[in-house]
C-alpha positions in Angstrom: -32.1 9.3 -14.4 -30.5 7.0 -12.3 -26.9 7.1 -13.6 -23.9 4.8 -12.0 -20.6 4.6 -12.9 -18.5 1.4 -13.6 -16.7 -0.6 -16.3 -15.6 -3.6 -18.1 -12.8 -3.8 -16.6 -13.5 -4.2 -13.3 -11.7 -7.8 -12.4 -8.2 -5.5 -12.6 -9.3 -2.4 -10.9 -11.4 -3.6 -8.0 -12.5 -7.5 -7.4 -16.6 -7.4 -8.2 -18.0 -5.7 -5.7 -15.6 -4.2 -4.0 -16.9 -1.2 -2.1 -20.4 0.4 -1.6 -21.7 3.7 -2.0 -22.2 6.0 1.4 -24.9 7.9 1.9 -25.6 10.3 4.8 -24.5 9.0 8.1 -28.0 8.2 9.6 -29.6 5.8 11.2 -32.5 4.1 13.4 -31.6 1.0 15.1 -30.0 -0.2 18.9 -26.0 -0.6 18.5 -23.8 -1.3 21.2 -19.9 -1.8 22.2 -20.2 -5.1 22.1 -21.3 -5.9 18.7 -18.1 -3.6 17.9 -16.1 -6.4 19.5 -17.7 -9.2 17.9 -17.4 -7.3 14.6 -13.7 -6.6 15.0 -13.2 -10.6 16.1 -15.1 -11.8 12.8 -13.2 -9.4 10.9 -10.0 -11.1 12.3 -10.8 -14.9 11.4 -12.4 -13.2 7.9 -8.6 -12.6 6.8 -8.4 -16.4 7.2 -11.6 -17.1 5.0 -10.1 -18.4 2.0 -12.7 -16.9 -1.0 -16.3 -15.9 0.8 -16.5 -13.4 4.0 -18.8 -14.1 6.6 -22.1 -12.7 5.8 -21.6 -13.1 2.0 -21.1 -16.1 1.6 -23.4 -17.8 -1.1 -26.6 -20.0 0.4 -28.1 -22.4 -1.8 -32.0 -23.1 -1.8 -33.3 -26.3 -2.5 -36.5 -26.7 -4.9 -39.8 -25.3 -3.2 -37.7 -24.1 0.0 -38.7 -20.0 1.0 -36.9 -17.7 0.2 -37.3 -14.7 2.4 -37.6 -10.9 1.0 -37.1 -8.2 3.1 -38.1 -4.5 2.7 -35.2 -1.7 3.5 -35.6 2.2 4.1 -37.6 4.6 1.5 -34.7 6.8 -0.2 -35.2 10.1 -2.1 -32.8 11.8 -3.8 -34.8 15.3 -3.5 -34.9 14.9 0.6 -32.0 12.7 1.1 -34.1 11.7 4.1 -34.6 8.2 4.7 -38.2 6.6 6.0 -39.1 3.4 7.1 -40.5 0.9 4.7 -43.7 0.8 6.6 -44.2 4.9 7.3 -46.7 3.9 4.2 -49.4 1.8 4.6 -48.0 -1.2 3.3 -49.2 -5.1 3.9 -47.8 -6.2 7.2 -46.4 -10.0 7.9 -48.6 -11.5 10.3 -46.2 -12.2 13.0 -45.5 -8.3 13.8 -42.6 -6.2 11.8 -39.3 -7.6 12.9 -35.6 -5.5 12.6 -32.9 -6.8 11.0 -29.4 -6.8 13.7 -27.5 -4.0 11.8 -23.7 -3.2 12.1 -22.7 0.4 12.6 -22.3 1.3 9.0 -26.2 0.2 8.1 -27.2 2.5 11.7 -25.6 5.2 10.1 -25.8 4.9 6.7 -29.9 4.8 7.6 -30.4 1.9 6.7 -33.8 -0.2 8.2 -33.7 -3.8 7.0 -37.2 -5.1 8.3 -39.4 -8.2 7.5 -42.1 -8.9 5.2 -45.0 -10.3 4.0 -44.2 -11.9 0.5 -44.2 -15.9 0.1 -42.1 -16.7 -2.3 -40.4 -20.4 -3.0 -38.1 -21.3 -5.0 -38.9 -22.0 -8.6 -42.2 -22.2 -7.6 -44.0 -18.6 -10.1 -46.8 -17.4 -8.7 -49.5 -15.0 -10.6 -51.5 -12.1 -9.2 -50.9 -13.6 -5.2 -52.9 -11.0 -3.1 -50.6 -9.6 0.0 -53.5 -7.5 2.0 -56.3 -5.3 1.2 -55.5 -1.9 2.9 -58.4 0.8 3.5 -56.7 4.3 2.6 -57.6 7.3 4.7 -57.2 10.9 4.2 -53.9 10.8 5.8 -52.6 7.6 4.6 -53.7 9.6 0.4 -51.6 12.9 1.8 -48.9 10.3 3.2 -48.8 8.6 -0.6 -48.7 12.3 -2.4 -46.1 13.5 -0.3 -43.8 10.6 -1.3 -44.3 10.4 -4.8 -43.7 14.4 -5.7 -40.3 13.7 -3.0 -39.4 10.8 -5.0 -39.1 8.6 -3.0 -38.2 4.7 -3.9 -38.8 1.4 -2.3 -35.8 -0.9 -1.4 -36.4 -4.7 -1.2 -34.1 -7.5 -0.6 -33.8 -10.9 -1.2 -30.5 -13.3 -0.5 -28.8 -10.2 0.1 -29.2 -8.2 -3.4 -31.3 -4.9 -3.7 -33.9 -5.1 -6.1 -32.9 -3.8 -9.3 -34.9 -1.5 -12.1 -34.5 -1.8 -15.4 -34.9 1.0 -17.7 -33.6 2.0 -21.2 -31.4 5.0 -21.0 -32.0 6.1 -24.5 -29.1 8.6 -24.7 -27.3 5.4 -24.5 -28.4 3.9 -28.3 -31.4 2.2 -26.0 -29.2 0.3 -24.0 -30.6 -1.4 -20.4 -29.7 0.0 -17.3 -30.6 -0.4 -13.8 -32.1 1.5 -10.8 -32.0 0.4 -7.2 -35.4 0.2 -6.2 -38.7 1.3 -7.6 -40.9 4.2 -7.2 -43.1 4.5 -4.5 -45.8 5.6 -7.1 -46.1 8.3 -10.2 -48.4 11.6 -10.6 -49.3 12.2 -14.6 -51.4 15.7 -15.0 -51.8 16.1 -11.4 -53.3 12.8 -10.5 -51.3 10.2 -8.6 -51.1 6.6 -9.0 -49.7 3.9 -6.7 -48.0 1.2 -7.7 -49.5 -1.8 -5.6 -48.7 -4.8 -8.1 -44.7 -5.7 -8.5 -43.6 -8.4 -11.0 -41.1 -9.8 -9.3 -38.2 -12.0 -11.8 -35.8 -14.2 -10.4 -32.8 -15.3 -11.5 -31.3 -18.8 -10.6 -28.3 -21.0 -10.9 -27.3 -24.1 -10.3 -24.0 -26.4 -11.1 -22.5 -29.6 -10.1 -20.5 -28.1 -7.7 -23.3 -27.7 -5.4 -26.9 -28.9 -4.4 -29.5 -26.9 -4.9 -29.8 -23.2 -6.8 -28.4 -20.2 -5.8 -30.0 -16.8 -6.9 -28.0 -14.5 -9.2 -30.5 -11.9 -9.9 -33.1 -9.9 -8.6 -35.1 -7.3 -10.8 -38.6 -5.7 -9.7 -41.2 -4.2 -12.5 -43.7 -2.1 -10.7 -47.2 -1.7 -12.2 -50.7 0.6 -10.7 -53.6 -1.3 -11.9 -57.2 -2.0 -10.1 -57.4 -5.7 -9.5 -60.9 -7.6 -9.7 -61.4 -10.0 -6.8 -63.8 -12.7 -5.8 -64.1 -14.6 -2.7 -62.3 -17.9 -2.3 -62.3 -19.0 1.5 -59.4 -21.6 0.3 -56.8 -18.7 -0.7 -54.9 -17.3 2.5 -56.5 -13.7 2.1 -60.0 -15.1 1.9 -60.3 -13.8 -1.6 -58.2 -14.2 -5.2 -57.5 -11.6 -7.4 -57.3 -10.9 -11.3 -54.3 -8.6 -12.5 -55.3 -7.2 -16.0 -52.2 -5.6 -17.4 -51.6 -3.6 -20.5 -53.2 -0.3 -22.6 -56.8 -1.7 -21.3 -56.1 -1.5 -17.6 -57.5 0.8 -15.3 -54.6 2.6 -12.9 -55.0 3.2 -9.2 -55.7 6.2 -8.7 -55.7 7.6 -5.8 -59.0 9.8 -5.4 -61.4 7.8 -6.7 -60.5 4.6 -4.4 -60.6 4.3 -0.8 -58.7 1.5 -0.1 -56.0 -0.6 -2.3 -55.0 -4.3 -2.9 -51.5 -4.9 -3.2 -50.5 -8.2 -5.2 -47.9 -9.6 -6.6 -46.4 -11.8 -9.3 -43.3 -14.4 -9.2 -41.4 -15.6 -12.3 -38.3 -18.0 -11.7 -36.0 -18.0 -14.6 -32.5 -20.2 -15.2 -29.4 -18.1 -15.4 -25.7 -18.7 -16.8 -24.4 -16.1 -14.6 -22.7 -17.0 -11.8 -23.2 -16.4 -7.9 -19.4 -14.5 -8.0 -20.9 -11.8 -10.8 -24.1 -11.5 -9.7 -23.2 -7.7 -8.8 -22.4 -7.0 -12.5 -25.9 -5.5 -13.0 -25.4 -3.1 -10.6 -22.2 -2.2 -11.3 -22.8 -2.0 -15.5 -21.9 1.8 -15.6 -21.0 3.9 -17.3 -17.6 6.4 -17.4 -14.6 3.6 -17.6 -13.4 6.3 -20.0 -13.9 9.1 -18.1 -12.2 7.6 -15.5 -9.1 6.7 -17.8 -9.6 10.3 -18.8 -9.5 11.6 -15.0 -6.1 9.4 -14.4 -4.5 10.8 -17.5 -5.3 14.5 -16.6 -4.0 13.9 -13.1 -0.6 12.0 -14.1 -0.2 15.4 -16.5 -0.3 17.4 -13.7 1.9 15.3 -11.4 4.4 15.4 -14.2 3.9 19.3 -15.0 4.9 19.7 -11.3 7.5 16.4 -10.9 9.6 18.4 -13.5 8.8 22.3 -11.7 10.2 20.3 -8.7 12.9 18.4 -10.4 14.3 21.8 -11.9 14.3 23.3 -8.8 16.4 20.6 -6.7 18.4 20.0 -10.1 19.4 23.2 -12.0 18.5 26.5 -9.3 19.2 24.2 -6.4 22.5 23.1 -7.6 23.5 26.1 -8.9 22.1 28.0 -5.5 24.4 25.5 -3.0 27.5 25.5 -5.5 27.1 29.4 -5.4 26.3 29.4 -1.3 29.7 26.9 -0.1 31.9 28.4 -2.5 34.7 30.5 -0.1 33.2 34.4 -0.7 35.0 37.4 -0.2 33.4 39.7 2.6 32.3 41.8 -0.7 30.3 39.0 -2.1 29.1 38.3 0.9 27.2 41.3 1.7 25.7 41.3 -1.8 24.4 37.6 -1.2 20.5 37.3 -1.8 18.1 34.0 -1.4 17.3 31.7 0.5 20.4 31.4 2.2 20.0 34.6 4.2 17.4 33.3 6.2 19.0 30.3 7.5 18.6 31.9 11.2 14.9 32.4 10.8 14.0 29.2 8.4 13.0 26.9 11.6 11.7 29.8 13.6 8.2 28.5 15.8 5.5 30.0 13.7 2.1 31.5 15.0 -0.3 29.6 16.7 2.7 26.4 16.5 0.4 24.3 18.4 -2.8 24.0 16.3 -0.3 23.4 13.3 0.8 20.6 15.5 -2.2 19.4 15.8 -3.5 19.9 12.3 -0.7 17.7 10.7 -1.4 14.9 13.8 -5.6 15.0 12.8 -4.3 14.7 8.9 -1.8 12.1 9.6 -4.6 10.5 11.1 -6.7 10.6 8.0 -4.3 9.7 5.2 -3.8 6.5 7.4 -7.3 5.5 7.4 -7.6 6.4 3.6 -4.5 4.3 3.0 -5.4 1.0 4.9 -9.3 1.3 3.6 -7.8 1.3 0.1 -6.1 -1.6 1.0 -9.1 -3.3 1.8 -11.1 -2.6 -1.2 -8.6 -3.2 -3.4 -8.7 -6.8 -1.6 -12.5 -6.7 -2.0 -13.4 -7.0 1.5 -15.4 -3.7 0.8 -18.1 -5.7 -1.1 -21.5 -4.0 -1.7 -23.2 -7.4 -0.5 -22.1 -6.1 2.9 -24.2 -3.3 3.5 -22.4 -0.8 5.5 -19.1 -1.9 5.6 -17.3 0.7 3.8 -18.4 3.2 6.2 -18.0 1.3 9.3 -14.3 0.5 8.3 -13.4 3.5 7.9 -14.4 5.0 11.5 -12.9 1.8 12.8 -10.0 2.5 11.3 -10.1 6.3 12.0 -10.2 5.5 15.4 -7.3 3.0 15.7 -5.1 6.0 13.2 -5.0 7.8 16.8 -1.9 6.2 17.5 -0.5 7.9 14.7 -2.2 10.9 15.0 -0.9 11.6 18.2 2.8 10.2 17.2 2.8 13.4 14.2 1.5 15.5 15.9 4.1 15.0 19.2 7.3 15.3 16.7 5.8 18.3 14.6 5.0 20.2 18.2 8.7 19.1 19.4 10.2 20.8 16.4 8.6 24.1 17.6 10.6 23.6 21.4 6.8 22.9 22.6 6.8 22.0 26.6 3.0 21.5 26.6 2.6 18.6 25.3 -0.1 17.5 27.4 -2.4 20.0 26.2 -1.2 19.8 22.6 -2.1 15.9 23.1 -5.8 16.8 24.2 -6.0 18.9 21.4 -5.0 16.2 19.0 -7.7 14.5 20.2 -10.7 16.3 20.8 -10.6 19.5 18.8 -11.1 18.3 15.0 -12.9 15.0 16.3 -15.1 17.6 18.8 -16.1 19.6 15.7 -17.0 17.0 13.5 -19.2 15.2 16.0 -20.8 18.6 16.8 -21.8 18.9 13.3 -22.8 15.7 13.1 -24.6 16.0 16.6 -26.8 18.8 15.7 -27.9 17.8 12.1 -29.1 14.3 13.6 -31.2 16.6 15.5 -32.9 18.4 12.4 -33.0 14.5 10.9 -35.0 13.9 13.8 -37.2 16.6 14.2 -38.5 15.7 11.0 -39.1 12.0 12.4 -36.7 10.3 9.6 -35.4 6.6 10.2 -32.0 8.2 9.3 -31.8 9.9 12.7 -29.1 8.2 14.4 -30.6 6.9 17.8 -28.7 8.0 21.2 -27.6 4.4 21.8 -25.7 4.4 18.7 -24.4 7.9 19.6 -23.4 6.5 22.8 -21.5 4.2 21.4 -19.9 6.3 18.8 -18.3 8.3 22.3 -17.4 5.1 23.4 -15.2 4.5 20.3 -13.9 7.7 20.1 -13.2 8.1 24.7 -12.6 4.7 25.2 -10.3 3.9 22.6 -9.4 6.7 20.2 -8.2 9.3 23.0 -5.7 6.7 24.4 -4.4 6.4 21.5 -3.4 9.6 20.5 -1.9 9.9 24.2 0.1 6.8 23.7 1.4 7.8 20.2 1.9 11.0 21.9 3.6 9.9 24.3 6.0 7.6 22.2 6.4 10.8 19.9 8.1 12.8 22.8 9.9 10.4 24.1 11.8 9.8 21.1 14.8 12.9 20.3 13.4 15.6 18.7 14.5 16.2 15.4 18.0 17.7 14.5 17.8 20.9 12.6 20.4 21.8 10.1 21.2 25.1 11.1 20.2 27.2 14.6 17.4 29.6 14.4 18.7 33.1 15.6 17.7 35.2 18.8 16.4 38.5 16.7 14.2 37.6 13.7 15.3 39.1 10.3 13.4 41.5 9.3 11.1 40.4 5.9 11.7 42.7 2.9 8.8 43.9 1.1 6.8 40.9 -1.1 5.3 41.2 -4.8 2.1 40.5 -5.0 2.1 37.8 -6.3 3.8 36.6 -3.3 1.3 37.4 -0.6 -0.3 34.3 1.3 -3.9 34.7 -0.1 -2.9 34.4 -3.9 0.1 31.8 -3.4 -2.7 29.7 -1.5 -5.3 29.7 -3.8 -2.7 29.2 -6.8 -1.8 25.8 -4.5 -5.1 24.3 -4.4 -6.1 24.4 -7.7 -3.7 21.6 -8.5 -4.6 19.1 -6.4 -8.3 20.0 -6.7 -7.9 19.3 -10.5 -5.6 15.9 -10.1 -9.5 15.0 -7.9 -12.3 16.4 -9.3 -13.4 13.9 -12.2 -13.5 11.0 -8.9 -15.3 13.5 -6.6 -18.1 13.6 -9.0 -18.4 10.1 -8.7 -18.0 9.4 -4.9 -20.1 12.5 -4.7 -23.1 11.1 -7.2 -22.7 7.3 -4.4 -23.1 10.1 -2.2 -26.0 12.2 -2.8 -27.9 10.2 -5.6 -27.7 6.6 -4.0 -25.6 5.1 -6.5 -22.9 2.6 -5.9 -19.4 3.0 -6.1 -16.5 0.8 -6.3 -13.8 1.7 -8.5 -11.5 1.3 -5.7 -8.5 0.7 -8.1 -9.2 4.3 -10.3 -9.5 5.5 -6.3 -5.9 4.6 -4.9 -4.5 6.0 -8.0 -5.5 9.2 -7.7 -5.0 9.0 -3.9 -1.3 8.8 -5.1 -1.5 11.5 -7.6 -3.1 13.7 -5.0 -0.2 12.8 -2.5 2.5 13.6 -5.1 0.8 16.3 -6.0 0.0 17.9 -2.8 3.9 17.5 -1.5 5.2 18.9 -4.8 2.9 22.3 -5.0 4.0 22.6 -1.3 8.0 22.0 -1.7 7.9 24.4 -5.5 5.8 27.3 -3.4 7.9 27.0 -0.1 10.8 27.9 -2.4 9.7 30.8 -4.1 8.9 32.1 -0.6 12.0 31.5 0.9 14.3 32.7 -2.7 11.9 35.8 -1.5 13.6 36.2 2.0 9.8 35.2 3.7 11.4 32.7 6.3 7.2 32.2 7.4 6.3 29.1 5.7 5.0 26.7 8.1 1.6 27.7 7.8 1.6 28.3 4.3 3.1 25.2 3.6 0.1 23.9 4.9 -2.4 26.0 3.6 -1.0 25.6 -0.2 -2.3 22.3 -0.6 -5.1 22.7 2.1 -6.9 25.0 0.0 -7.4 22.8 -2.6 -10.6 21.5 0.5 -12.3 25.2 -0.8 -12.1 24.4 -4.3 -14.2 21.0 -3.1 -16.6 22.9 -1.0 -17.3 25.4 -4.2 -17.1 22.4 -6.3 -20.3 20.8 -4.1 -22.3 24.1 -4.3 -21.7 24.1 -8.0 -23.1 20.0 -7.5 -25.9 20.9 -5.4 -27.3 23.6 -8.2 -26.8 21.9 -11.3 -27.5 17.7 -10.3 -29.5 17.8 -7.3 -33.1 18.9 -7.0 -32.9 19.5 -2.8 -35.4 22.5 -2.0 -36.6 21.9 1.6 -34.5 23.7 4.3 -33.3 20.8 6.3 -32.1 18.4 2.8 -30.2 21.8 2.5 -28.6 22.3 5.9 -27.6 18.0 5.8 -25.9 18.1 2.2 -23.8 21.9 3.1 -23.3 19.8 6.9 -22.0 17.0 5.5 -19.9 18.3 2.5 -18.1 21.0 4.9 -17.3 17.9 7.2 -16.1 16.4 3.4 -13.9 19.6 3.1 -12.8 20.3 6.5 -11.0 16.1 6.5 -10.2 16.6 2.9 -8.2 20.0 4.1 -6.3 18.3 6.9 -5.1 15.9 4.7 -4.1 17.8 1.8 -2.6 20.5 4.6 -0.7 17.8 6.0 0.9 16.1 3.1 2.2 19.7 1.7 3.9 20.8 5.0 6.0 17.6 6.2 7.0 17.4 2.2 8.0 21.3 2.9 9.6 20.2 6.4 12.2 17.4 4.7 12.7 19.4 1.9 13.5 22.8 3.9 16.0 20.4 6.1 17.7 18.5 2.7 18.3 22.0 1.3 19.8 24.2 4.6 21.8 20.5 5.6 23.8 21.0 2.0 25.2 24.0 2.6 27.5 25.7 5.0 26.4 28.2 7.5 29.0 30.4 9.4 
């Protein structure tokens, strides 16, 4: 079933539509720099809109006035490859399929907005209204087949809203849910049946406020039934049809015809909802509890380790530094043990410095996009009436976070005494960005190869490097820049010429146990929300409990810095001075609890089996991982770089 997630109480925790699912970043369209531009200049004067963004705004129809449906891509959960609406054999309008102009969330999100052929007026129903007769070959039967055991569902649009299913989830006392889109067709005992007449209901509504109606709903009820015609030369198909539904109807099915008559019905129908809540259908989902649930177990957490923390800075701390400043005899001093005794080592330039520098700068990068795209949901300019927006916000934004990106990872590499900044700089901005974009690169090759809508086309690409060369890499160099310009930042105490010598560590101490003890925390304070972003993700289903979201996005921050600060001082209390990198790894590992957490998702809730489905969901979730990582990784060691410099700046050093 078609689960989504949601709740009543929606109005507090994110404005009605306030975000949109993302699917696999795919697409088939022509994108250029320019639309970029003009998206980032109506995106300026949209802060100024008072209520409506551009786009979404509500359009009223008067009586008998078209009303234009469009048909978007063919989705499957089982492939999560996208088609074209017209790879079928479907009825085309008789002016030539034209594209919608997409932005660059729709290109890569895959989705293909085209015309089509329905007439449909306002308040105007319409009964058994013939589209085409289509002749159905061999291959056009195989095409059919192929998408019904896939799965595969047909998207249409009208105003702007996806048509909706409804179904009764009866594990839900019977209760009416709904599914965006409709099956392409059904197979019962090894026959298959198309479903080539759609009752389409249409809600309206109308007020004093404003002439004419405005439509608030949109719900689609698919039927496979062999129409009986005769010939009228007055009807626009040369012919009228009779639907016979019910127990008495024959279905369509596909052997025994050779070609098919899609039709169509139109029922108009007044509506007290309003044009502002017309999303609530879509959105009526289950798990508000869970999600109250999910909030509580991660506060626990945060509080299990605000109080490890707290005791440590408080009680040990305390007692340490007291202990440490106190005037010793040269007795007690050689018997000293701690943290103390590796003041000379504590800011000591760790292994492979450089890629730690830059790992913080990428993750930096990240949390600032997360932050600000938050902070546009929460505002609801995120709304699911504007298709692709999540998606393209947030590599807009990813790509204007250089600045900081650079900036962090400029002052972490100037801690270390680094004098090659330029190539630290390039780093920043090509290694983590290189690898994703390879990934991506080479699995819109496989999206290709198997002739998918969803494979993003080489103009977008194009202008993806344009994004990322022509304004993403001068970015990081000018935050880079700024970042060493600026003094670097005064130690507490001076790292000594010999390094101490580390005693021997208990095992329970050794990097590989300490780290995957640190990621379980922050993994756990996640995982309820993963499931959902992951079930937008992979099963098409909206998401936009932004407000549940920035939540745990502050748990996860708290948490991460806290795990971090309580395991860097256990380390150093065990005379280990090398905790940069596992500063950084101690919350960063919590990014392999996600990646077994979607392998676990992928065996138990999705039903992928062909080899390329496979290779895009492990593609895309290790791209999930390797961003969630940097963040995490980044959050735990500057929280373990402030708290090592609080702690070694209260005491006195000889």
């Amino acid at each position: 079933s078609s689960e989504s997630q949601g709740s009543s109480c929606m109005q507090f925790w994110g404005p009605v539509g306030a975000g949109e699912a993302m699917s696999s970043p795919q697409q088939q369209g022509f994108f250029s720099a320019q639309s970029l531009v003009l998206g980032l200049i109506a995106g300026a004067f949209s802060l100024a809109d008072a209520f409506y963004l551009p786009g979404v705004a509500p359009q009223e129809y008067p009586d008998g006035a078209r009303v234009e449906m469009k048909v978007n891509k063919l989705t499957s959960v089982k492939t999560q490859l996208p088609y074209g609406y017209y790879t079928l054999p479907y009825c085309k309008p008789e002016g030539g399929v034209v594209d919608s102009v997409e932005n660059l969330g729709e290109i890569l999100t895959g989705d293909l907005i085209e015309n089509s052929p329905y007439d449909m007026r306002m308040r105007e129903n319409s009964s058994c209204k013939i589209l085409c007769k289509m002749p159905l070959n061999q291959g056009d039967k195989n095409k059919f087949r192929t998408m019904i055991d896939d799965g595969y569902l047909v998207n249409l649009i009208v105003d702007n809203m996806p048509a909706a299913t409804k179904y009764i989830r009866r594990s839900d006392g019977g209760e009416f849910m709904y599914m965006n889109g409709f099956p392409v067709g059904l197979e019962r005992n090894g026959k298959y049946f198309i479903h080539n007449h759609l009752r389409l209901d249409l809600k309206y509504h109308s007020s004093d406020k404003y002439e004419g109606y405005r439509i608030v709903g949109f719900e689609v009820e698919p039927h496979s039934i062999v129409q009986a015609t005769r010939a009228d030369p007055a009807a626009p198909a040369g012919m009228m049809a009779i639907c016979q539904e019910g127990a008495a109807n024959q279905l369509m099915d596909l052997d025994l015809y050779s070609e098919v008559i899609f039709t169509y019905d139109v029922r108009w129908e007044y509506s007290d909802l309003r044009w502002v809540s017309r999303w609530d259908n879509y959105l009526k989902m289950t798990g508000g509890q869970i999600h109250w649930f999910s909030i509580l177990n991660s506060l626990m957490i945060m509080l299990f380790l605000s109080g490890m923390v707290a005791m440590i800075l408080l009680r040990t701390l305390y007692r340490d530094i007291t202990k440490y400043n106190e005037l010793a005899t040269a007795e007690e001093a050689a018997e000293e043990t701690g943290w103390k005794l590796v003041h000379g080592d504590v800011f000591r330039k760790p292994r492979f410095g450089k890629l730690l520098a830059v790992s913080v700068g990428c993750g930096v990068q990240i949390l600032g996009m997360s932050v600000v795209t938050l902070i546009f949901a929460l505002l609801g300019f995120l709304s699911p009436a504007h298709r692709g927006g999540l998606l393209q916000s947030m590599v807009l934004l990813f790509t204007f976070m250089g600045v900081f990106g650079g900036y962090a990872s400029a002052r972490v590499y100037k801690v270390f005494n680094g004098d090659d900044w330029k190539t630290c700089t390039l780093m920043t901005a090509f290694l983590y960005p290189g690898l994703i974009f390879l990934i991506f690169f080479v699995l819109n090759l496989f999206i290709w190869g198997q002739r998918s809508s969803g494979a993003v086309p080489f103009t977008t690409m194009f202008a993806v490097l344009v994004l990322w060369f022509g304004i993403s890499v001068p970015l990081v160099f000018l935050g880079s820049y700024f970042g060493f310009r600026r003094e670097a930042i005064e130690l507490p105490v001076r790292t000594n010429h010999v390094p101490r010598q580390i005693p021997a560590q208990a095992w329970f101490m050794q990097p590989f146990f300490t780290c995957a003890l640190g990621g379980i925390l922050p993994f756990g304070a996640v995982f309820t929300e993963l499931f959902f972003i992951m079930s937008s993700l992979w099963q098409h289903q909206f998401y936009y409990l932004f407000g549940f979201l920035a939540l745990v996005l502050v748990i996860l921050i708290i948490t991460c810095a806290e795990i971090s600060i309580a395991l860097t001082y256990f380390q150093l209390t065990s005379e280990n001075y090398n905790w940069w990198w596992r500063s950084f790894l101690a919350s960063g590992s919590s990014a392999g609890y996600v990646f077994l957490y979607s392998i676990l998702y992928f065996s138990s809730r999705l039903q992928i089996d062909k080899l390329v489905s496979t290779l895009l969901y492990f593609g895309y979730m290790s791209i999930l991982s390797l961003l969630f990582f940097l963040l995490t990784g980044s959050i735990g060691l500057i929280a373990s770089f402030f708290f090592v410099k609080v702690i070694y700046g209260s005491i006195k050093v000889d």
